[in-house]
C-alpha positions in Angstrom: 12.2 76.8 26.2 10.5 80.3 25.7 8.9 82.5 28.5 5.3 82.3 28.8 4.9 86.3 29.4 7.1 87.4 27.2 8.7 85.3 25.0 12.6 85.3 25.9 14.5 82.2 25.9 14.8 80.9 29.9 18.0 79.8 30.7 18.2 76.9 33.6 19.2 78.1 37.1 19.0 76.6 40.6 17.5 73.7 39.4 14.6 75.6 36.9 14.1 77.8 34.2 14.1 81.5 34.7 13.3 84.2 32.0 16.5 86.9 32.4 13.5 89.6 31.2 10.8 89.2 33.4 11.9 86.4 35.9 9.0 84.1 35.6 9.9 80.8 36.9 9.1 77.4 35.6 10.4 73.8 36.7 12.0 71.2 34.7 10.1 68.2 33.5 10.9 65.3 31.7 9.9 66.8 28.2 12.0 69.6 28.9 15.6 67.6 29.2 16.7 66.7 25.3 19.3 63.7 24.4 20.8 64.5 21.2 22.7 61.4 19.6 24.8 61.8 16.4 24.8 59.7 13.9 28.1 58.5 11.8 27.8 57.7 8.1 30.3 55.5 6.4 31.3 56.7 2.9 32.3 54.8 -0.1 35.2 54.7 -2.0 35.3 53.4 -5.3 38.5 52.7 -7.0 38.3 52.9 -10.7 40.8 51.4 -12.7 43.5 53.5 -15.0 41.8 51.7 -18.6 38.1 52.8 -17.1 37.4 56.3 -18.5 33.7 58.0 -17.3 34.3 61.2 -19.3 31.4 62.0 -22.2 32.8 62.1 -25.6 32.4 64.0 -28.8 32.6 63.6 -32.4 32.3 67.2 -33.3 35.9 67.7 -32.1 39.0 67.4 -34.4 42.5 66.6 -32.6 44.7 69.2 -34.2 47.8 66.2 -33.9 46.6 63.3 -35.3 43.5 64.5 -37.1 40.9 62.2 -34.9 37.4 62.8 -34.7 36.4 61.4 -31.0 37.7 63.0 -28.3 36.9 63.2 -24.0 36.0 66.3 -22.8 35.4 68.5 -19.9 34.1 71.8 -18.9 36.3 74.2 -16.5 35.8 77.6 -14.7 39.6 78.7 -15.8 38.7 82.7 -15.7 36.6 84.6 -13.8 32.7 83.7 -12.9 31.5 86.5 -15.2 33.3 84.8 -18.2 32.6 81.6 -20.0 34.0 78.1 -19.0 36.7 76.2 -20.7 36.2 73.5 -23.0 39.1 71.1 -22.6 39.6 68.3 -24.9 41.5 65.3 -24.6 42.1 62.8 -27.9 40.5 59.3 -27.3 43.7 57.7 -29.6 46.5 59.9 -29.3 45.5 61.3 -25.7 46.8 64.9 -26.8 44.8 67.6 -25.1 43.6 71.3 -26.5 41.1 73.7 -25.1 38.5 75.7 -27.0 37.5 78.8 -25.1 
């Protein structure tokens, strides 16, 4: 609650609110005492299973071991901010992994 006068924020004593600048005083009323209540949120955890792979593919990607054309990939900040991101690759039939940079 703010001071009517001059605007400082009154801090409860004695039973009412009192402005520390000025020392207006004002009572406490029903719309003046808050409840807060928190709130809990349950999160979900889902479990994928080890065959089940979300990552996009590509076809412009050669594997440099077995010569395939489809590969996973991913982008990661490897280097500083001002630098590009990584392009990590990973083979969808030989699962070997390269980065392009």
């Amino acid at each position: 609650m703010f001071c009517q006068k001059c605007g400082a924020l009154m801090r409860p004593k004695d039973g009412v609110l009192c402005c520390p600048r000025c020392g207006a005083e004002k009572g406490i009323g029903k719309e003046d005492k808050k409840t807060v209540t928190t709130r809990s949120t349950k999160k979900e955890l889902v479990v994928l299973d080890g065959d089940v792979n979300v990552l996009p593919t590509t076809s412009e990607a050669e594997c440099p071991k077995c010569g395939h054309r489809l590969a996973y990939w991913i982008l990661r900040q490897t280097r500083s901010a001002d630098e590009a991101e990584t392009r990590i690759y990973e083979c969808t039939k030989c699962h070997a992994r390269w980065r392009e940079y």
